[in-house]
N, C-alpha and C positions, 0 to 999 in steps of 0.2 A: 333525716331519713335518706337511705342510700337508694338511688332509682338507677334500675336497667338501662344501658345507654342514654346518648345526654340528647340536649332539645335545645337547638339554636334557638337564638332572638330573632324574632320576623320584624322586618324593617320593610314597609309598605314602598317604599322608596327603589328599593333594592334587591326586593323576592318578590317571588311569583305569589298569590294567596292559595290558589288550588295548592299548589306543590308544597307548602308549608303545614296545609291542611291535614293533608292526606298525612305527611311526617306527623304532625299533632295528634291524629285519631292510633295511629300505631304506637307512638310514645305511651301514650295514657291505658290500652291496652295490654300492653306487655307487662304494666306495672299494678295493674289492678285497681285504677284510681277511681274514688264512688264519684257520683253525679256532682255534690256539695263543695267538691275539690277539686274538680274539674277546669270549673271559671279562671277561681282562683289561679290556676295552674300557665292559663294561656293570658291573663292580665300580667301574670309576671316576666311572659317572655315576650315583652311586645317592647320596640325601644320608646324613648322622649317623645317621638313627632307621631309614632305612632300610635300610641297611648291619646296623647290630644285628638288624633282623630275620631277615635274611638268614644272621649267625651263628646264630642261636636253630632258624630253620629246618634250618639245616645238620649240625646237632650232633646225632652225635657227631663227626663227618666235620667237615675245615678247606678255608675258601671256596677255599684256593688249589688242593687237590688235586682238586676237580672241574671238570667237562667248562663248557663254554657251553650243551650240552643240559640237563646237571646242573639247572645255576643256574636254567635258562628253567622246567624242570620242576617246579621249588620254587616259583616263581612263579604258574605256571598252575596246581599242586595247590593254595594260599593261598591265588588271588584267584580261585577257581574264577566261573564266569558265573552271577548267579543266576537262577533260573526264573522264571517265571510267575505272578504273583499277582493276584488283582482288584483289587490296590491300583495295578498299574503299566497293568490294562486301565482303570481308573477315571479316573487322570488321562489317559491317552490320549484316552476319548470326552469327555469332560469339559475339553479343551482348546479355547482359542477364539483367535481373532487378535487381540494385543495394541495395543493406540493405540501408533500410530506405527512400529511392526513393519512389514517393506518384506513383499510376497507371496513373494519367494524365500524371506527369511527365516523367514517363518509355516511354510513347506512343510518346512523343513529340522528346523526344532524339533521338528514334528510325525513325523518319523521318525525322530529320537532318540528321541523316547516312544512309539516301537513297538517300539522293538532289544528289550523283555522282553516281550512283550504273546506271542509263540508265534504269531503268526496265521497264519502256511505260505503256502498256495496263495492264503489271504484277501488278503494285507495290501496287495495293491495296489489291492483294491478298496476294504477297511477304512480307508486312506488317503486316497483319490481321496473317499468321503460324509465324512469327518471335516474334510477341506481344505476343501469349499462348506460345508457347515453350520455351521463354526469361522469363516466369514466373518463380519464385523459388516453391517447393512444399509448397502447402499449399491450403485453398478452394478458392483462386481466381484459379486458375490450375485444381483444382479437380472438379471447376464449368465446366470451360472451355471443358477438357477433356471431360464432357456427351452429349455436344453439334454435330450436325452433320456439318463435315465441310462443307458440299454441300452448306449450308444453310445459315450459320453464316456470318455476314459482319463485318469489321474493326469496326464500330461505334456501335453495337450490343456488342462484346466482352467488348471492353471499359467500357460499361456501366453495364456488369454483373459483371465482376471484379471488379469494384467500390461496387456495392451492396454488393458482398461477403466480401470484405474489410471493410468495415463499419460493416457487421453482426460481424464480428470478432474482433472488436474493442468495438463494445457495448458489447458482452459476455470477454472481459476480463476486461470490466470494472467494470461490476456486479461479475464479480468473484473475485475482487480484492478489494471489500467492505467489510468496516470493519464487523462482526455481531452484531445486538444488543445486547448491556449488558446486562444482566438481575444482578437484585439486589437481595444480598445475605443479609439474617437474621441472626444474631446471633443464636447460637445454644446455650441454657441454659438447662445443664445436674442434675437432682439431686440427693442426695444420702444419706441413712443413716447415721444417727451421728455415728454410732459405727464404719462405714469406714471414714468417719473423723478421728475417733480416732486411728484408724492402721496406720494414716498417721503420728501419732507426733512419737517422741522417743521414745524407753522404759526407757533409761534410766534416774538416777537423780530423788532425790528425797526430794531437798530442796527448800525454802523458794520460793512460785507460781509454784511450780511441776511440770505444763504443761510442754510438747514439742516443737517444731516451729510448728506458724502456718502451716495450709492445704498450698497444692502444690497451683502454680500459685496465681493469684490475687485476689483468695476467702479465705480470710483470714476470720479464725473464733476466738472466742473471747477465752484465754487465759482459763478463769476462770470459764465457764459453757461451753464452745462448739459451742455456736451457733452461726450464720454468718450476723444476722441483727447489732450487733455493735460490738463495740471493748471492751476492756479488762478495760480501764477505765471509759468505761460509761456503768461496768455491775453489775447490782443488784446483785448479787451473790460475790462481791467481798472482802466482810469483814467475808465470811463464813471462816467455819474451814472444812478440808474434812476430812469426817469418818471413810476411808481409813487409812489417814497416820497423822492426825490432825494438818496439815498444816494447815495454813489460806492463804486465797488467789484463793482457786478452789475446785472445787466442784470435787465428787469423783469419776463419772465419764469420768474425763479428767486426772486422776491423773497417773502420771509418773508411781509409783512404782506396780502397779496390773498387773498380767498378759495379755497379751492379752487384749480388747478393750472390751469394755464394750458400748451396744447400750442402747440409750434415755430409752426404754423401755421394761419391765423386764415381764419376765413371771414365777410364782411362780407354784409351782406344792403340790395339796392336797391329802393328802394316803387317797385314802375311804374305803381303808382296815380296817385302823383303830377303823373305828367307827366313825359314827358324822360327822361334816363339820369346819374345822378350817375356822375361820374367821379372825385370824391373820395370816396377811404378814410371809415367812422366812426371809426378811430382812427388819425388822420393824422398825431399829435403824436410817435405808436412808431414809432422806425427799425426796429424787428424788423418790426412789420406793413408797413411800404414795402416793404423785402426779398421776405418771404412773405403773400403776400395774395391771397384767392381770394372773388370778388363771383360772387352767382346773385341773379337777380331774387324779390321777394316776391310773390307771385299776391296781386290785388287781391283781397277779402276773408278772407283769414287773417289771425289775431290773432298 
């Protein structure tokens, strides 16, 4: 016979009686069970120790010859409800909301540990101060507290402390988002060739003269300076430098010269003299023919 949902084993040891009970009278009504099949029904779901009790309770009388009121009767005289103690009012006021406990759940714990406390016409109120004050601090508490007690009812509370719980969980969850990346460009710095050239050695002054290339990964070219190729794919590399008449670099890269020398040269004309020099001071450097920039010297500056 197939029966509408199932029916635990009541283990006296281990369950409540009322709470099994009350599961028991629902079971057997859903399914339509007569009185005759009743018994039967709840002797089968009783375990080993429980069952012995159940002989011991019954005796001198055998389980089979009694009623299903019988059996229930034996049950309710045994596990009679017990009363009232300050021991069961005690941990009631003395309950608090445990870490990590959701608010329905705090609420529900809390009127299990009144089912003995006797409190009558109280206990909705004894409920309702036990539920905010059993708050830990925080804005379900801080809600609670601006409330008037006059006013407030057990199932009002419940429902504002849930609210504020939930605001307080969406704001750490927006606070705890990562921020958008933003995308970073490369930064491309530039700089005259003559601070290129303060970057190689001074010294040495043999065969391709240059220095080490520029610092980092801007490697410039051995044999003129510049940074668009390398040293062997540079036009300038069968020169001889007029500096020191190596071959191999050009003379503004050259080891042996003081100091750095930039791309581009500025020549200076005496117009003291008389007239306008139209030849270069350094007429002999093809770099200066190339790049060459003349201003007049004001008659008496040294």
């Amino acid at each position: 016979m197939n029966f509408l949902g199932t029916l635990s084993t009541f283990d006296h040891r281990n369950n409540e009686w009322q709470i099994y009970k009350g599961k028991l009278n629902q079971f057997l009504k859903i399914n339509n069970i007569v009185d005759k099949n009743k018994s039967g029904i709840l002797l089968c779901h009783l375990t080993e120790e429980t069952y012995r009790l159940m002989l011991n309770l019954a005796f001198p009388d055998e389980l089979g010859t009694l009623s299903f009121e019988d059996l229930v009767k034996l049950l309710d005289d045994h596990f009679k409800p017990r009363k009232c103690t300050f021991v069961d009012k005690a941990k009631f006021f003395g309950a608090s909301r445990e870490s990590g406990e959701t608010v329905g759940e705090w609420a529900a714990r809390l009127r299990g540990l009144a089912t003995y406390c006797d409190f009558g016409t109280a206990l909705e109120t004894n409920l309702r101060d036990r539920f905010v004050l059993g708050l830990s601090a925080g804005p379900e508490r801080d809600k609670l507290f601006e409330q008037n007690p006059s006013t407030l009812t057990l199932s009002r509370a419940i429902e504002m402390a849930e609210q504020a719980a939930y605001a307080k969980e969406a704001k750490a969850l927006i606070g705890s988002s990562e921020p958008l990346s933003i995308k970073e460009e490369p930064v491309f710095r530039a700089k005259f060739q003559g601070q290129a050239s303060r970057a190689r050695g001074a010294g040495g002054g043999g065969g391709g003269g240059a220095g080490a290339a520029a610092r980092g990964d801007m490697e410039l070219c051995e044999v003129c300076g510049m940074k668009n190729h390398s040293a062997t794919m540079c036009r300038y590399r069968s020169y001889k430098c007029q500096k020191c008449g190596v071959k191999g670099h050009l003379k503004k890269v050259c080891g042996n010269k003081k100091g750095a020398t930039r791309v581009y040269h500025a020549d200076y004309v005496d117009s003291s003299k008389g007239g306008r020099d139209d030849q270069p001071q350094d007429q002999d450097c093809d770099e200066c023919q190339n790049f060459n920039i003349r201003c007049s010297k004001l008659s008496g500056e040294e």
